[in-house]
py3Dmol code that shows the C-alpha trace and the ligand (Angstrom):
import py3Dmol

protein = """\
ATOM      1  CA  UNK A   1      38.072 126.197  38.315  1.00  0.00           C
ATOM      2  CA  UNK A   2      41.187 125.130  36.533  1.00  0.00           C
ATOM      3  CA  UNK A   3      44.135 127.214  36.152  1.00  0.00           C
ATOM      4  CA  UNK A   4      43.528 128.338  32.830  1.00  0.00           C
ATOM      5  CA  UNK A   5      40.055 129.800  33.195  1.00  0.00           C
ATOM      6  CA  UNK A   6      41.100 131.159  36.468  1.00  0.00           C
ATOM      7  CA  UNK A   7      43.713 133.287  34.591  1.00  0.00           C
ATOM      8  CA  UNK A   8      41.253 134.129  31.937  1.00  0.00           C
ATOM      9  CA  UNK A   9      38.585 135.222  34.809  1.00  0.00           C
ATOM     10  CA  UNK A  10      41.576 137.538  36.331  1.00  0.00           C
ATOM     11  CA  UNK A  11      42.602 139.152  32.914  1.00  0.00           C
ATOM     12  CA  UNK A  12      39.251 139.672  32.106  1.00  0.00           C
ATOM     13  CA  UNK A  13      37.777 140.650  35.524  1.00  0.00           C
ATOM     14  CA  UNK A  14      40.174 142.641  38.018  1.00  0.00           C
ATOM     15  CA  UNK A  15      40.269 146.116  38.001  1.00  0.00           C
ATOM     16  CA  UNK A  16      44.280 145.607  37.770  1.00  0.00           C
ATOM     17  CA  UNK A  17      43.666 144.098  34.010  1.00  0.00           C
ATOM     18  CA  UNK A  18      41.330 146.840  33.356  1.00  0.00           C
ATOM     19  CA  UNK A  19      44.042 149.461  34.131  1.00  0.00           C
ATOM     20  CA  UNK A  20      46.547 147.295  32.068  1.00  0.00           C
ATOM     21  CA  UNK A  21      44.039 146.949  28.877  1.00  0.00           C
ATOM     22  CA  UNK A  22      45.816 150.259  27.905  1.00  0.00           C
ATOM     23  CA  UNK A  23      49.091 148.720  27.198  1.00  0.00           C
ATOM     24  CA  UNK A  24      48.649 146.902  24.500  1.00  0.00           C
ATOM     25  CA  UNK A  25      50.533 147.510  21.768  1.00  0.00           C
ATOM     26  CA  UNK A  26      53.879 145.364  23.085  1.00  0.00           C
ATOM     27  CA  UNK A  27      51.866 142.327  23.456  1.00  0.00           C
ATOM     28  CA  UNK A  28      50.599 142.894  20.162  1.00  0.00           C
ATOM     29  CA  UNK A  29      54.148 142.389  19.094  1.00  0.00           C
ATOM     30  CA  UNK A  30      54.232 139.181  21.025  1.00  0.00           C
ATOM     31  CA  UNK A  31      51.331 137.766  19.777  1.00  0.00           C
ATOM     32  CA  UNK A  32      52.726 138.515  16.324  1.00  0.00           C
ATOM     33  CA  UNK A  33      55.865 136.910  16.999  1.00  0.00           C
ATOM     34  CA  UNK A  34      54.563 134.162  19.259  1.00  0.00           C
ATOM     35  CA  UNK A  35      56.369 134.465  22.754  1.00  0.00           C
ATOM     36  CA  UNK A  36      54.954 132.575  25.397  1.00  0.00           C
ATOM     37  CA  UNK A  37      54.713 136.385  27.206  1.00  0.00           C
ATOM     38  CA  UNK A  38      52.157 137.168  25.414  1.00  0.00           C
ATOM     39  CA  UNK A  39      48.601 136.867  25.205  1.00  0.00           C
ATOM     40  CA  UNK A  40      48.209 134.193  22.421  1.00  0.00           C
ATOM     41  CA  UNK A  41      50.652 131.796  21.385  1.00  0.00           C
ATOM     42  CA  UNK A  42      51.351 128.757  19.181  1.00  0.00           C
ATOM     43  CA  UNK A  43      52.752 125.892  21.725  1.00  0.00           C
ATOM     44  CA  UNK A  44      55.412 123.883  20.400  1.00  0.00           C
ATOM     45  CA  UNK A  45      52.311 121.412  19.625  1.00  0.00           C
ATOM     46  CA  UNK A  46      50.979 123.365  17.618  1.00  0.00           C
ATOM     47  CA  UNK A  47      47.905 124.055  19.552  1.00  0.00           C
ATOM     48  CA  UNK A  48      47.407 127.842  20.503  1.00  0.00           C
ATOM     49  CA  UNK A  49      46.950 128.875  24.011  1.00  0.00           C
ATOM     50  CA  UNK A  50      45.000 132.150  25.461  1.00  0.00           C
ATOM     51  CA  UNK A  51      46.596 133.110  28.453  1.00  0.00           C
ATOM     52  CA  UNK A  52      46.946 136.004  30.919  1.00  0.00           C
ATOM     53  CA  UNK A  53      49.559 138.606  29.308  1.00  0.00           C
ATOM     54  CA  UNK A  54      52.821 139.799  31.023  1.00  0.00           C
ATOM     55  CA  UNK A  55      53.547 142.526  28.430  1.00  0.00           C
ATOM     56  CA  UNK A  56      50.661 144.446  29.138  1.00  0.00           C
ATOM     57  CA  UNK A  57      52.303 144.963  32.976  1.00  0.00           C
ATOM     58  CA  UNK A  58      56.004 145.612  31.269  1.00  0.00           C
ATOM     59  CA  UNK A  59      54.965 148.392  28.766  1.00  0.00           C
ATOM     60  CA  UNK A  60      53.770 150.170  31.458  1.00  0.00           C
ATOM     61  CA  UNK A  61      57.254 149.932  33.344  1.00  0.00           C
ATOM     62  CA  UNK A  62      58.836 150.216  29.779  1.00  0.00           C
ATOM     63  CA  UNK A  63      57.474 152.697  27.450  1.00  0.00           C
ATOM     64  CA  UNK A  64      59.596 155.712  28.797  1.00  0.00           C
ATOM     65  CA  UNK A  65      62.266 153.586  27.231  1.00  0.00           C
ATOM     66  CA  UNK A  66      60.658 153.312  24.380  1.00  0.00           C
ATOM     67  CA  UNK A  67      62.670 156.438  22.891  1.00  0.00           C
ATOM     68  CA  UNK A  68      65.669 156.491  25.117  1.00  0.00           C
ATOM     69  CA  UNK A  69      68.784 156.219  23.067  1.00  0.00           C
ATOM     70  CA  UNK A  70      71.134 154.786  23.705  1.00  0.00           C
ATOM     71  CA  UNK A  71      69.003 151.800  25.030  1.00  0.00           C
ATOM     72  CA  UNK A  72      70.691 148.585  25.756  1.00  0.00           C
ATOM     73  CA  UNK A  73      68.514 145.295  26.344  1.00  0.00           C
ATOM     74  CA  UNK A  74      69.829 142.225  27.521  1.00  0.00           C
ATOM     75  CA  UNK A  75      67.876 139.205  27.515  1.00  0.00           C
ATOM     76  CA  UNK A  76      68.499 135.716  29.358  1.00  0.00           C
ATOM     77  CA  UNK A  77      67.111 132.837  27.344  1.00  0.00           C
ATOM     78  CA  UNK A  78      66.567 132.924  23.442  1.00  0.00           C
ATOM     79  CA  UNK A  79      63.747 129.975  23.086  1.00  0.00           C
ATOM     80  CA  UNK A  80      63.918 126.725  22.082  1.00  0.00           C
ATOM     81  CA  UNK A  81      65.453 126.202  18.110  1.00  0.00           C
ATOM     82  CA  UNK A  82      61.680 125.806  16.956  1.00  0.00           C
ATOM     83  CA  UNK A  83      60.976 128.847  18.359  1.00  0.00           C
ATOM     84  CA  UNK A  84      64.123 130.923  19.215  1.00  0.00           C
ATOM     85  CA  UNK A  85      64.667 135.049  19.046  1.00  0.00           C
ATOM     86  CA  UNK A  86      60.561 135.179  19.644  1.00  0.00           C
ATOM     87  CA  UNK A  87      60.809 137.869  22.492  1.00  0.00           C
ATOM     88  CA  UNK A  88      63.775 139.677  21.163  1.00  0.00           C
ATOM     89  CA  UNK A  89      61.924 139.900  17.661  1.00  0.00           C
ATOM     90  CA  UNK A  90      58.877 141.692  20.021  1.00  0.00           C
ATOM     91  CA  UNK A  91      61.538 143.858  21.802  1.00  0.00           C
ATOM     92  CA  UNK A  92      62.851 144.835  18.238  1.00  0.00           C
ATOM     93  CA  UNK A  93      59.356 146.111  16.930  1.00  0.00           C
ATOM     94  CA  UNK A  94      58.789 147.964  19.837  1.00  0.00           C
ATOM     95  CA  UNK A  95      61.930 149.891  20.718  1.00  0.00           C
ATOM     96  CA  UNK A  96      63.376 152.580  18.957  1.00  0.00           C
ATOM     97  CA  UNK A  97      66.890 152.015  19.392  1.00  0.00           C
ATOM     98  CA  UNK A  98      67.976 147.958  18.255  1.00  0.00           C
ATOM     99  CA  UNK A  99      71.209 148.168  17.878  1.00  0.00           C
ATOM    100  CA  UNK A 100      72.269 146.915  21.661  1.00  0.00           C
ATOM    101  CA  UNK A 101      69.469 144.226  22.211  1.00  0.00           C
ATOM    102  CA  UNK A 102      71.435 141.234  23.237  1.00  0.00           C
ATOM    103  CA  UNK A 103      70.521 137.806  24.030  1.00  0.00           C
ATOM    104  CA  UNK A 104      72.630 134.963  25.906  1.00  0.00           C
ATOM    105  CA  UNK A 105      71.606 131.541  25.869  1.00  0.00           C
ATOM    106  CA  UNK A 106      73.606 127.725  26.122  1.00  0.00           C
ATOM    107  CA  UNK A 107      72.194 126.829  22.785  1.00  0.00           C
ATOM    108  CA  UNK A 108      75.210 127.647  20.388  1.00  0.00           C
ATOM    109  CA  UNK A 109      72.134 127.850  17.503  1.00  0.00           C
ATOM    110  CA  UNK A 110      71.338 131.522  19.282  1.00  0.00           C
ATOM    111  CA  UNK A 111      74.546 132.568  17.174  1.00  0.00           C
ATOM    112  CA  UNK A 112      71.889 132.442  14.314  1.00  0.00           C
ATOM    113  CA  UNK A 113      69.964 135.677  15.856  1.00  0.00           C
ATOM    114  CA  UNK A 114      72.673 137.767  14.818  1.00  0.00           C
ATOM    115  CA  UNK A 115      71.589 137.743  11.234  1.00  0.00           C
ATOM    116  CA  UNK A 116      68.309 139.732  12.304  1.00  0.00           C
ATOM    117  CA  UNK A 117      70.702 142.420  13.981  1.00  0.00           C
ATOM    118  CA  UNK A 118      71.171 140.701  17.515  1.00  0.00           C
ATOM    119  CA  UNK A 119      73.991 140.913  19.750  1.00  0.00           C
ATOM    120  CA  UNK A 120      74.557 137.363  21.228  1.00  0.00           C
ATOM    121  CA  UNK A 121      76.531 135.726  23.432  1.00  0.00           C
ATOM    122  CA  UNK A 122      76.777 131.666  24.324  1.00  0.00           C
ATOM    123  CA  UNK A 123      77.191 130.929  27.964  1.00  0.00           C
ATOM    124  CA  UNK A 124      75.991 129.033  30.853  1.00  0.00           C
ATOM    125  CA  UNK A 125      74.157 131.108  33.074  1.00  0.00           C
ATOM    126  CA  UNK A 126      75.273 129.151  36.177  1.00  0.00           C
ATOM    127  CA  UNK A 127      78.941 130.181  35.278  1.00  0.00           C
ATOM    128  CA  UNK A 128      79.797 133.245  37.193  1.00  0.00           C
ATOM    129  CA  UNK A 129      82.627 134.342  34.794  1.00  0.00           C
ATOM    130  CA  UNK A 130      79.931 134.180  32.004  1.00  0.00           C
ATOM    131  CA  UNK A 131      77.449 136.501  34.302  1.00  0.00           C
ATOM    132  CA  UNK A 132      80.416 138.542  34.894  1.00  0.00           C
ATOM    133  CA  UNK A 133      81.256 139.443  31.356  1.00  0.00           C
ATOM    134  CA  UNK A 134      77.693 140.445  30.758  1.00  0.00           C
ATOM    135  CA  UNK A 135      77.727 143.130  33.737  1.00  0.00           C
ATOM    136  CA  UNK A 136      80.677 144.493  31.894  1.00  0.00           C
ATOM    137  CA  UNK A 137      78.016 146.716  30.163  1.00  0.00           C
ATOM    138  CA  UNK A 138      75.785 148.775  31.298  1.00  0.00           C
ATOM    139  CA  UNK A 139      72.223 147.477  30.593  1.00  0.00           C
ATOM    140  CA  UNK A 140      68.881 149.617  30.820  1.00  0.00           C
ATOM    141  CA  UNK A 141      66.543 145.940  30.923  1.00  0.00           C
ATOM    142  CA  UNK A 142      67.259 142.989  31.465  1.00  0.00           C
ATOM    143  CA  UNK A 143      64.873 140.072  31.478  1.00  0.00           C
ATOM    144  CA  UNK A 144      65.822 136.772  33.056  1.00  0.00           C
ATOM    145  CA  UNK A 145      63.475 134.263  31.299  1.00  0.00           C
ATOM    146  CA  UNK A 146      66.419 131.326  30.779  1.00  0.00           C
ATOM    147  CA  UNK A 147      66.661 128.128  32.686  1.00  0.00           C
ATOM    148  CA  UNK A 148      64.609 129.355  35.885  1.00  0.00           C
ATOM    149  CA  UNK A 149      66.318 127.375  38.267  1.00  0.00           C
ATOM    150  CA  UNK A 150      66.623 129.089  41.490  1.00  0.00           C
ATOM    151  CA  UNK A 151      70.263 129.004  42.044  1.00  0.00           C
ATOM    152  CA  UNK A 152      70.056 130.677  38.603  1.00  0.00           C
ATOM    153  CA  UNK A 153      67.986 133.216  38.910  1.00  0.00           C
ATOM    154  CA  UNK A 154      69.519 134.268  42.169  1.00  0.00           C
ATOM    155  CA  UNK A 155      73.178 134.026  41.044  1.00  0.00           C
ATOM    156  CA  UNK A 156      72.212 136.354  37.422  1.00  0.00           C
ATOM    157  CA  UNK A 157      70.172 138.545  39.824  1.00  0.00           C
ATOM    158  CA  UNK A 158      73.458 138.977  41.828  1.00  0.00           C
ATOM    159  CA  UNK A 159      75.606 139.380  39.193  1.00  0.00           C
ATOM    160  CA  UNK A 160      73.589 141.635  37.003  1.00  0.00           C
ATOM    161  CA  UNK A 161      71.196 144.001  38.798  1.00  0.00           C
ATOM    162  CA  UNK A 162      74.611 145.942  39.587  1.00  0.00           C
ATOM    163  CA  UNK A 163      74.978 146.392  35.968  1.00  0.00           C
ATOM    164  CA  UNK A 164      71.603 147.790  35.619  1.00  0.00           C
ATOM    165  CA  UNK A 165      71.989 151.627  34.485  1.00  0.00           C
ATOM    166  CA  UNK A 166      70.056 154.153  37.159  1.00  0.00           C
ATOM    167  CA  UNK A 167      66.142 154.049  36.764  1.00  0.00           C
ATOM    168  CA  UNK A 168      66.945 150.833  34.943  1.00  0.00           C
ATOM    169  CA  UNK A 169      64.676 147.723  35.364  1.00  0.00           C
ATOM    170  CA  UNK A 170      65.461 144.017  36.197  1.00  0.00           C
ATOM    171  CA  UNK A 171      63.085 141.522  35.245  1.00  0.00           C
ATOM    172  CA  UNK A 172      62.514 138.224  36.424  1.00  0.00           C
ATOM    173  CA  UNK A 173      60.173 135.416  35.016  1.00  0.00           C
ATOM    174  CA  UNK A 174      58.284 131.795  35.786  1.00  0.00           C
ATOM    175  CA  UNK A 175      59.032 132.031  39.442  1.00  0.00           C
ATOM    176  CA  UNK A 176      56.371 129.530  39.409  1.00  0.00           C
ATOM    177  CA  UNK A 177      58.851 127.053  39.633  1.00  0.00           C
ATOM    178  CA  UNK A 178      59.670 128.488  43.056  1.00  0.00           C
ATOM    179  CA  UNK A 179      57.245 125.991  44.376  1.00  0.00           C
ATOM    180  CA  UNK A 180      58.447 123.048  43.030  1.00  0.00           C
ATOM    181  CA  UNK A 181      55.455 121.621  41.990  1.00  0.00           C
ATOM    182  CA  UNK A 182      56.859 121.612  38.147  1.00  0.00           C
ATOM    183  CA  UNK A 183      59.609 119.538  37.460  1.00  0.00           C
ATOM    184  CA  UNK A 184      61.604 117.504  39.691  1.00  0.00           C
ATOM    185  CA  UNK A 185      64.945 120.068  38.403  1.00  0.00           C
ATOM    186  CA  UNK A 186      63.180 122.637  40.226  1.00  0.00           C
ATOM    187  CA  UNK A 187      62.693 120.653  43.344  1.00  0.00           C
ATOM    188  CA  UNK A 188      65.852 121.426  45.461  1.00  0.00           C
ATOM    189  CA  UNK A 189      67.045 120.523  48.729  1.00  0.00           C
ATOM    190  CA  UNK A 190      65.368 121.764  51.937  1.00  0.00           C
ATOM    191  CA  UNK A 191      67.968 124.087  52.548  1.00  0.00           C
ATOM    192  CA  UNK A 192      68.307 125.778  49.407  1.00  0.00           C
ATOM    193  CA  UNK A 193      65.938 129.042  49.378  1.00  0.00           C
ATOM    194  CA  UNK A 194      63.850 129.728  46.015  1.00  0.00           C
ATOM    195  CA  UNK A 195      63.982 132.485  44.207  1.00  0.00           C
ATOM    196  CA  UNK A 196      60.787 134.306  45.428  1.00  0.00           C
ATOM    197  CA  UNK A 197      61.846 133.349  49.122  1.00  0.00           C
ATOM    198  CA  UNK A 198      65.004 135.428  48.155  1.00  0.00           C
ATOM    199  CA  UNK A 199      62.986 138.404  46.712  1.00  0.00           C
ATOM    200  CA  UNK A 200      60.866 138.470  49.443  1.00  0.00           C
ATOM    201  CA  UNK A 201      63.655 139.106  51.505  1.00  0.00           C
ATOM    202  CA  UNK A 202      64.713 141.704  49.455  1.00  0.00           C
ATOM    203  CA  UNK A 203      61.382 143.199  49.710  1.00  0.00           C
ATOM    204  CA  UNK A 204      61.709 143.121  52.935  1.00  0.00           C
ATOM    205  CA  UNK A 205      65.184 145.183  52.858  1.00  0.00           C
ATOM    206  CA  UNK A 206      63.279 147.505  50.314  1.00  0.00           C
ATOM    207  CA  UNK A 207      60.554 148.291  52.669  1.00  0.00           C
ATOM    208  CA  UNK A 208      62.513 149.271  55.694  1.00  0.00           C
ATOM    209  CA  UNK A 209      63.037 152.587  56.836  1.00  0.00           C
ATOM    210  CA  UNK A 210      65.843 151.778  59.411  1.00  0.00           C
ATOM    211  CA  UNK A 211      69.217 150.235  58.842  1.00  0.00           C
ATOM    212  CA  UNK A 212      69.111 148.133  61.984  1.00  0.00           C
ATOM    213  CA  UNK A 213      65.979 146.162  60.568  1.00  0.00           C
ATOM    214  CA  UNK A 214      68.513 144.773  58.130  1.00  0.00           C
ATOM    215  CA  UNK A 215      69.843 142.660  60.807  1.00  0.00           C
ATOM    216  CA  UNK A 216      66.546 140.919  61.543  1.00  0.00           C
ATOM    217  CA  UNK A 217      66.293 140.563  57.513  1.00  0.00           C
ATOM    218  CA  UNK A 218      70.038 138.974  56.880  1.00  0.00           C
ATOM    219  CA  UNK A 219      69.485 136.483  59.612  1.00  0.00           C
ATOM    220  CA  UNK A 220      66.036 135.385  58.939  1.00  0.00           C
ATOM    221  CA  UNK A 221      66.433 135.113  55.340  1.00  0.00           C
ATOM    222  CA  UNK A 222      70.611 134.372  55.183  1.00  0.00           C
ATOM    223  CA  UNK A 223      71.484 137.483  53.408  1.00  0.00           C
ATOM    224  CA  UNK A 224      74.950 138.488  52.463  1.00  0.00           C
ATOM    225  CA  UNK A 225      75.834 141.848  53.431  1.00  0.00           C
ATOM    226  CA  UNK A 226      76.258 142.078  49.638  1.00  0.00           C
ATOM    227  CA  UNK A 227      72.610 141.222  49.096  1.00  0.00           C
ATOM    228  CA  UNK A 228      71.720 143.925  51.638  1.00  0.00           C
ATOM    229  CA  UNK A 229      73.592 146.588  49.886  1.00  0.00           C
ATOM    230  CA  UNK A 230      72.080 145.457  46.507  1.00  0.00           C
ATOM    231  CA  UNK A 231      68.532 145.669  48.330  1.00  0.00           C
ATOM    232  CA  UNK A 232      69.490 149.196  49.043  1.00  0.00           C
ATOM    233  CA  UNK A 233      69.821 149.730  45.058  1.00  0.00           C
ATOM    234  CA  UNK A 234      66.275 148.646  44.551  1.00  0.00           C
ATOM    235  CA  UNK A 235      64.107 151.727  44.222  1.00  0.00           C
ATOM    236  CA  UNK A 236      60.877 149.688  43.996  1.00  0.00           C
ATOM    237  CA  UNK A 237      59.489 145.710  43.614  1.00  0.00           C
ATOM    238  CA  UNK A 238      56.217 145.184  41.550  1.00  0.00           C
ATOM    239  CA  UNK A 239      55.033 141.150  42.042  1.00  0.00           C
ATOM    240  CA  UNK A 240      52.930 140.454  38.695  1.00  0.00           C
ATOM    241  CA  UNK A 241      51.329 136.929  38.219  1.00  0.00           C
ATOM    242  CA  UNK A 242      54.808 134.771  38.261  1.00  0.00           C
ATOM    243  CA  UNK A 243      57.278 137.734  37.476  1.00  0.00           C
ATOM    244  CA  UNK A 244      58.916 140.454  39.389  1.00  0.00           C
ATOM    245  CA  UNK A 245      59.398 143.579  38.076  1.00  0.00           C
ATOM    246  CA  UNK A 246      62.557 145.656  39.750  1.00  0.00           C
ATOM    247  CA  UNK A 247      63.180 149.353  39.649  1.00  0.00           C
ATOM    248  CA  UNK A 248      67.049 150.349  39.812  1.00  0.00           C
ATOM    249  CA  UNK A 249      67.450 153.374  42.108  1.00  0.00           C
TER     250      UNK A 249
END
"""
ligand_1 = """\
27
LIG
C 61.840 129.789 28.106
S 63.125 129.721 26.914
C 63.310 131.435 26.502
C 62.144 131.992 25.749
C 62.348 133.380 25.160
N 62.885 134.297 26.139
C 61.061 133.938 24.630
O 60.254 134.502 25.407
O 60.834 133.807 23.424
C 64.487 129.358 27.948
C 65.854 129.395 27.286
O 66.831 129.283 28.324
C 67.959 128.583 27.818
N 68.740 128.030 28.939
C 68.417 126.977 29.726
N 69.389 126.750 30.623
C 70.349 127.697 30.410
C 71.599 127.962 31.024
N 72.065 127.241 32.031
N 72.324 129.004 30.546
C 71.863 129.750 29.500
N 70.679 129.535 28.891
C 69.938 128.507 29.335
C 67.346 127.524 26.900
O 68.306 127.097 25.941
C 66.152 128.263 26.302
O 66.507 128.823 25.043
"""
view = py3Dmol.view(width=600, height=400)
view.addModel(protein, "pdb")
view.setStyle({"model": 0}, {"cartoon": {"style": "trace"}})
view.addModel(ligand_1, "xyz")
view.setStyle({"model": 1}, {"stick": {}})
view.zoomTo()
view.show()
């Protein structure tokens, strides 16, 4: 079975999709305004694709945000120019509050999104002093869906979960490319550690009870002591197809 009717058998045959059908209405939004989150898009072929939904998973970690004001959104990655703001118009139909959705990209051209009521900001996301003017606000969500290159993700992760507001959620996306099998860019040297080899060793700090199991944890994975005290923040870790959904204490 090939990948795409696998995911189509899973959406339409675990009890986990059947408990998800209920959240709908963001990834209606998505559809509408064709993110590759959703469950139907238009590919920059123009062909459209069925695939298994993400948005389904986040409304359930999102809707009690769905009112909260003031709600600030920040997310990592705009689109490409034939396709850019797609998510943030979804995250704009759905939530209450829009004035403090922001979006930070390379691609000067997500300037443009601030004509639709966006907050933007142009930046490498490898470039720690950019990361570190975004954690200069507070952010209820954020939603890494940008380059996906591991030192990336880790490095935003880093930088940002400890601007994440309390109860606040940190997601992040195509960790598919964890296993290399993509792209040679996401194919990095042998002693590099992907991204999902990193969050498993901060599920791994999340799950223990005792402080001296950290040990164990920072030497088998190479933690920081940093990364153990920001494993400490995590409240909880929800693994969902190729994302990871994280729950600020
Ligand atoms: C997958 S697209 C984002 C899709 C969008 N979030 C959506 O769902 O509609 C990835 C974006 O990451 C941006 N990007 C790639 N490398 C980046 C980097 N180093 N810093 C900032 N943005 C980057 C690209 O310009 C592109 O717009």
């Amino acid at each position: 079975m090939g990948p795409k009717k696998w995911m189509k058998k899973v959406q339409g045959e675990t009890r986990m999709a059947e408990f998800f059908k209920k959240f709908k209405e963001l990834d209606i939004f998505g559809v509408k305004h064709n993110t590759n989150k959703s469950s139907r898009w238009r590919k920059p072929d123009g062909a459209m694709e069925d695939k298994m939904t993400l948005l389904d998973r986040y409304e359930f970690f999102l809707r009690e945000k769905r009112t909260k004001v003031p709600f600030t959104l920040l997310e990592l990655g705009a689109g490409p120019d034939h396709n850019i703001g797609a998510s943030m118009r979804c995250w704009k139909e759905y939530f209450k509050d829009t004035s403090n959705l922001h979006v930070a990209d390379i691609n000067t051209n997500v300037a443009k999104l601030q004509a639709e009521g966006f907050k933007t900001h142009v930046g490498d996301l490898g470039d720690v002093g950019f990361l570190q003017q975004l954690a200069a606000m507070p952010w209820d969500f954020v939603l890494d869906d940008a380059s996906h290159l591991w030192h990336h993700q880790i490095i935003g992760f880093r930088r940002l979960f400890p601007a994440v507001k309390p109860g606040g959620i940190y997601i992040l996306e195509d960790l598919c490319t964890s296993f290399g099998h993509f792209r040679p860019v996401y194919n990095m040297s042998l002693d590099q550690k992907d991204t999902v080899f990193y969050l498993l060793a901060m599920t791994r700090v999340v799950a223990s009870t005792n402080l001296t199991d950290n040990e164990n944890i920072r030497s088998v994975y190479n933690l920081t002591d940093t990364d153990i005290a920001l494993g400490r923040t995590i409240d909880m870790m929800a693994w969902i197809g190729n994302a990871c959904i994280i729950v600020k204490k």
